[in-house]
N, C-alpha and C positions, 0 to 999 in steps of 0.2 A: 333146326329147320330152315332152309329156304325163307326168303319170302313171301316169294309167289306160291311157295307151297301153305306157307301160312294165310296166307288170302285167301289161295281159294276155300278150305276149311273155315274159314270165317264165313265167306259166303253161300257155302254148302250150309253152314247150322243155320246163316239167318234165312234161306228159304226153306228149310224147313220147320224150323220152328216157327214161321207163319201160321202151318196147321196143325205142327205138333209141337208143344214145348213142356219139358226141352226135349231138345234131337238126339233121337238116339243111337245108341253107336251103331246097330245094325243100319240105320236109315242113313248116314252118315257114308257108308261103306258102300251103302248100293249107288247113293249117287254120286260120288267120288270113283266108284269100281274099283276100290282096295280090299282088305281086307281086314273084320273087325278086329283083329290084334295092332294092327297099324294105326286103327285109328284111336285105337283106344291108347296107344303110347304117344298120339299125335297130340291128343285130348290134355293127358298128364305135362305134355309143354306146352302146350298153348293155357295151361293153368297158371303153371310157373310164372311165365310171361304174361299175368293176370289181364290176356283177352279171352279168358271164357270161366264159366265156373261149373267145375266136373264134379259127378258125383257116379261112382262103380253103382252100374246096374241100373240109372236113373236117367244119365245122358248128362248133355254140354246146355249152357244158354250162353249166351254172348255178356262182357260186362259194359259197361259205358263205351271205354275204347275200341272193346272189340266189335261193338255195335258201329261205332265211327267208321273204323276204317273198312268195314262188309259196306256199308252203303253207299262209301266214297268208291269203290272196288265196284258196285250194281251201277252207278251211275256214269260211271265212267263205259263200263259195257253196253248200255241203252246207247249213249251218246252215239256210241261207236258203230252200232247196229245200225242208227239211223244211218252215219256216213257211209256205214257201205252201201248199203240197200238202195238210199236218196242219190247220193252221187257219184259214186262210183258203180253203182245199177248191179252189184252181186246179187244171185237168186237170191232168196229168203231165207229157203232153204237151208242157206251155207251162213248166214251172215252174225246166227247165234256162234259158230266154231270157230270163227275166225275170230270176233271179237272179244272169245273164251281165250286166245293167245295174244293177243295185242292189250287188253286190260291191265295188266302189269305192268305195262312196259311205257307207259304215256305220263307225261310230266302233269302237276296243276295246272301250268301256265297252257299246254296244249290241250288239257280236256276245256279250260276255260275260254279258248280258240273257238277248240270244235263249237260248243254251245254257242259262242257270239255267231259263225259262222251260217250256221242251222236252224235261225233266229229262232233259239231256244225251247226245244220239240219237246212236247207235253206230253210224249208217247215215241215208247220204241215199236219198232215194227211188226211188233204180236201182240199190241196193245197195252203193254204193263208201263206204269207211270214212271217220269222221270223226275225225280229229287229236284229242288231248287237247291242252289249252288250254297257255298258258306263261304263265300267274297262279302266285306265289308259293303252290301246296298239294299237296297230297297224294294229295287225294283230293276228289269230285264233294262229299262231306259237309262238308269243310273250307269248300269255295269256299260249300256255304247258307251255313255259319256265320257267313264274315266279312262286315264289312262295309265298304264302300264299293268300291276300286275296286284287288284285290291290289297288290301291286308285284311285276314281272316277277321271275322268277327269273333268277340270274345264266347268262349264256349257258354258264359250263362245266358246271351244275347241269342246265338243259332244255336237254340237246343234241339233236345231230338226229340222234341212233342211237336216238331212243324209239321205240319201236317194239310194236306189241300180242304178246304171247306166241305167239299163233298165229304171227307174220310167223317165227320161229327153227326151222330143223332140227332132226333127232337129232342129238341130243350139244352144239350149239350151249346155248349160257348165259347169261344175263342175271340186271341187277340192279333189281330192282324199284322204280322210278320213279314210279309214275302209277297208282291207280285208282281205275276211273269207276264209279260205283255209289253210291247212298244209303247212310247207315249201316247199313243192316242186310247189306249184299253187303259193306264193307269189316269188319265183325265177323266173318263168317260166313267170311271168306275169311283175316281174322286167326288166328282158331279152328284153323284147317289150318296156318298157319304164315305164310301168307303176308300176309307185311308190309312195309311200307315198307323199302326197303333191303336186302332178303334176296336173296340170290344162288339164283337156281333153273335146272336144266338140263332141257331135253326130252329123254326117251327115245324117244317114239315119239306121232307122228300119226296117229289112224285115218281112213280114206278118208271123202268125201261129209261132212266136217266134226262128222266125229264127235269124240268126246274126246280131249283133250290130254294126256298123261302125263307126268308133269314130277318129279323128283328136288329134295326140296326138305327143309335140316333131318335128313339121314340116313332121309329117310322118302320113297315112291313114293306119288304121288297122280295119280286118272283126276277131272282137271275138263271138265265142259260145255264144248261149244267156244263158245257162246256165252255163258257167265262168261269163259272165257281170252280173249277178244279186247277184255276189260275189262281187262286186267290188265295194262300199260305196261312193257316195260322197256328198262333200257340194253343195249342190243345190242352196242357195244364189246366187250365180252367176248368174243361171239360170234368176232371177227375175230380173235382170240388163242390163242381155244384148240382 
């Protein structure tokens, strides 16, 4: 297989398997518009080459890798959605199709361009959220500072339970991984407590994305739900306690 052909199949099961998992081949077929014998021999190499795990009559799930590289392949499409639509002003309309052909074909160093460029957009043009990067930092301020081209963080460091604060239930915990913001959101959010590494719990979500209330430091804080879906953490916790 290709590897654009392999991508997109990557990214065909991981949005499907959001609401159905695992994805099955017929769901696979309709939205790829192939046909279930193709995809079901696509299935059998993409197993081979252990990014997914197949099973006749049951469907595909993504494994670690293949998870990796679907959501490097989603974020790199967000990104790109924003630059057409933001600055290069394509209708809306078009700007999913386009960046359905250009996703494959953009370097690290250029999607981590685009992002610096786009001071780091929290959302692509339909709304659906966009990944924090897996560049050696901390925070959106880190990544201006440095320079030339991070080095990845070690895969136990950016796992794939990051997750935005918003994504955690009541009572659910996490440990702060990741925030996207210039230095004045990472001060301002420092100030309150929240920093690199600190362990913070939700106590309660208000409806229509209102504020987030989170237990952090022996102290109760109501954040904007649009700072909290800035705020990255390890979700691992969450599945513990």
């Amino acid at each position: 297989m290709a590897q654009e052909q392999v991508e997109e199949y990557l990214e065909a099961i991981y949005d499907i398997a959001g609401t159905e998992a695992p994805a099955k081949t017929t769901a696979i077929a309709k939205c790829l518009k192939v046909t279930p014998a193709s995809v079901t021999e696509a299935l059998q190499n993409l197993a081979d080459k252990n990014l997914v795990n197949y099973e006749p009559y049951r469907g595909a799930s993504l494994t670690g890798e293949g998870k990796k590289i679907a959501e490097t392949i989603k974020r790199r499409h967000r990104l790109l959605e924003v630059f057409l639509a933001d600055v290069l002003h394509i209708n809306r309309a078009k700007v999913h199709d386009e960046a359905c052909r250009m996703e494959h074909t953009i370097s690290e160093d250029t999607e981590n361009a685009l992002c610096r460029m786009l001071n780091a957009p929290a959302h692509c043009p339909h709304g659906s959220p966009i990944a924090p990067c897996a560049k050696g930092v901390g925070s959106c301020s880190e990544c201006d500072a440095a320079t030339g081209s991070a080095n990845s963080l070690p895969e136990e460091l950016r796992v794939a339970t990051i997750v935005p604060i918003t994504d955690l239930g009541p009572d659910d915990k996490g440990k702060i991984a990741f925030i996207r913001g210039d230095c004045k959101v990472v001060q301002r959010l420092s100030d309150l407590g929240l920093t690199l590494g600190t362990t913070v719990s939700v106590t309660r979500k208000a409806p229509l994305n209102g504020p987030v209330e989170v237990f952090v430091r022996r102290t109760k804080l109501a954040i904007d739900h649009a700072i909290a879906e800035n705020i990255f953490v390890d979700a691992s916790l969450a599945a513990v306690s």
